[in-house]
MILO-837032 format. One line per field, with one value per residue (C-alpha): x, y, z; residue in three letters; residue number from 1. Coordinates in nm, 3 decimals, always signed. Layout:
REM MILO-837032
u	[X;...]
v	[Y;...]
w	[Z;...]
code	[ALA;...]
pos	[NUM;...]
***
This chain:
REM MILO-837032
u	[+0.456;+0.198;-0.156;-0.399;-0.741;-0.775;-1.089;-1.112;-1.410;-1.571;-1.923;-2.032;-2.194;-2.115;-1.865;-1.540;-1.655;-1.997;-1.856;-1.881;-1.570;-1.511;-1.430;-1.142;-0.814;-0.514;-0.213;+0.070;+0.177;+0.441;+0.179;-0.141;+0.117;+0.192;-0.146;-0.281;+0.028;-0.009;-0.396;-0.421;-0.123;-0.217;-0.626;-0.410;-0.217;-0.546;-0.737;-0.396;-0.452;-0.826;-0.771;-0.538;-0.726;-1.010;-1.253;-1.471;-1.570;-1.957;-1.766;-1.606;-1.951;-2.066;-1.758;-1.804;-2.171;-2.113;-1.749;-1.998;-2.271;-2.015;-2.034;-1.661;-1.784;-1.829;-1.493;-1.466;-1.746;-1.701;-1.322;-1.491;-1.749;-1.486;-1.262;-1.028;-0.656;-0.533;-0.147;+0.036]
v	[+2.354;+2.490;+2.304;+2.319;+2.202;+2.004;+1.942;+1.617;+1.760;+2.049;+2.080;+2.382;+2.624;+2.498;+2.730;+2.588;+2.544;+2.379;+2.037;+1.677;+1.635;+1.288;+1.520;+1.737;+1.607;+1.802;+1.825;+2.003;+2.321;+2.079;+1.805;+2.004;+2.175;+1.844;+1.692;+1.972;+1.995;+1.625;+1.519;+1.575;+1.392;+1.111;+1.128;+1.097;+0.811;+0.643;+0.730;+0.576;+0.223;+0.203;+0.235;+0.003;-0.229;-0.194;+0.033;+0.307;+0.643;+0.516;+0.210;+0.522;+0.655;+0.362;+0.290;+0.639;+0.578;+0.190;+0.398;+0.672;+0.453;+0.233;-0.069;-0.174;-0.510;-0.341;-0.348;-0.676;-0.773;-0.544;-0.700;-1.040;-0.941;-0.799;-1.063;-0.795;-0.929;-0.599;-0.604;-0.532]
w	[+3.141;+2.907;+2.900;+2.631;+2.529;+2.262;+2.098;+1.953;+1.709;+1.612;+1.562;+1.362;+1.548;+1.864;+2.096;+2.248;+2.621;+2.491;+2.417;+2.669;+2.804;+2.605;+2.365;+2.496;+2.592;+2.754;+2.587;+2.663;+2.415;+2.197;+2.191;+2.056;+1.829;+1.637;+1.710;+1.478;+1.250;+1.166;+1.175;+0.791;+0.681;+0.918;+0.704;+0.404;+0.525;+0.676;+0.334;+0.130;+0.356;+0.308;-0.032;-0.065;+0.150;-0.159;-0.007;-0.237;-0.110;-0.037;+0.182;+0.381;+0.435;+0.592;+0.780;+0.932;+1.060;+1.224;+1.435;+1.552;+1.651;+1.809;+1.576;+1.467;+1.363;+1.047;+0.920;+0.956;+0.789;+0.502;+0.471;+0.409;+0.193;-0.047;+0.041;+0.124;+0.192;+0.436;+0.385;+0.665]
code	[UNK;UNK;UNK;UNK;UNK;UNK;UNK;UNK;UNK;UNK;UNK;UNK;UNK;UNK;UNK;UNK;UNK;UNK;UNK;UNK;UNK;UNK;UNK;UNK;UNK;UNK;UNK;UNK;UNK;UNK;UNK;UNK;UNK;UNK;UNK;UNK;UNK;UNK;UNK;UNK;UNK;UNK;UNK;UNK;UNK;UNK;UNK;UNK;UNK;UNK;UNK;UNK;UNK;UNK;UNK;UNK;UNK;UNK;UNK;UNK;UNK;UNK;UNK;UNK;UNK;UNK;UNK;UNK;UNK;UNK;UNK;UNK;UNK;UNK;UNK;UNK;UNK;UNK;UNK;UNK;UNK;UNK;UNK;UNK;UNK;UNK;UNK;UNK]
pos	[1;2;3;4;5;6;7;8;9;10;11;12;13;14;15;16;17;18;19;20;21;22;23;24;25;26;27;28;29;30;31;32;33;34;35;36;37;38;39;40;41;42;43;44;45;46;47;48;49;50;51;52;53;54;55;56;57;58;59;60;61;62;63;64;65;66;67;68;69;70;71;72;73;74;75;76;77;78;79;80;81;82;83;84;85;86;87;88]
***
């Protein structure tokens, strides 16, 4: 069996082997084939939901900076502030 690195993230400038290792994963060949194949249509899906869920590019922003920071709270909190129904 094939194994590959897969990066979770890039960071610009940064070369391949110079990343924490929270940020690789192994996958086998089939596996970091359809991870790559399929991580855009799965941001489109994710972008169609928040939408739909009432967020607004700025709300997207900040959703982005409490998930890196480690804060998920966030969602829920901006949910009840927009007294956001999420459908199921």
């Amino acid at each position: 069996m094939e194994l590959h690195v897969h990066h979770r993230y890039y960071d610009e400038g940064k070369d391949p082997w110079d990343y924490p290792s929270e940020a690789l994963v192994t996958l086998c060949k089939d596996c970091h084939e359809y991870e790559r194949r399929e991580w855009k249509k799965n941001l489109d899906i994710l972008g169609w939901v928040l939408a739909r869920a009432g967020f607004i590019s700025d709300d997207l922003i900040y959703l982005a900076e409490f998930i890196h920071n480690g804060d998920l709270a966030i969602f829920e909190i901006m949910k009840n502030l927009r007294q956001i129904q999420v459908q199921p």
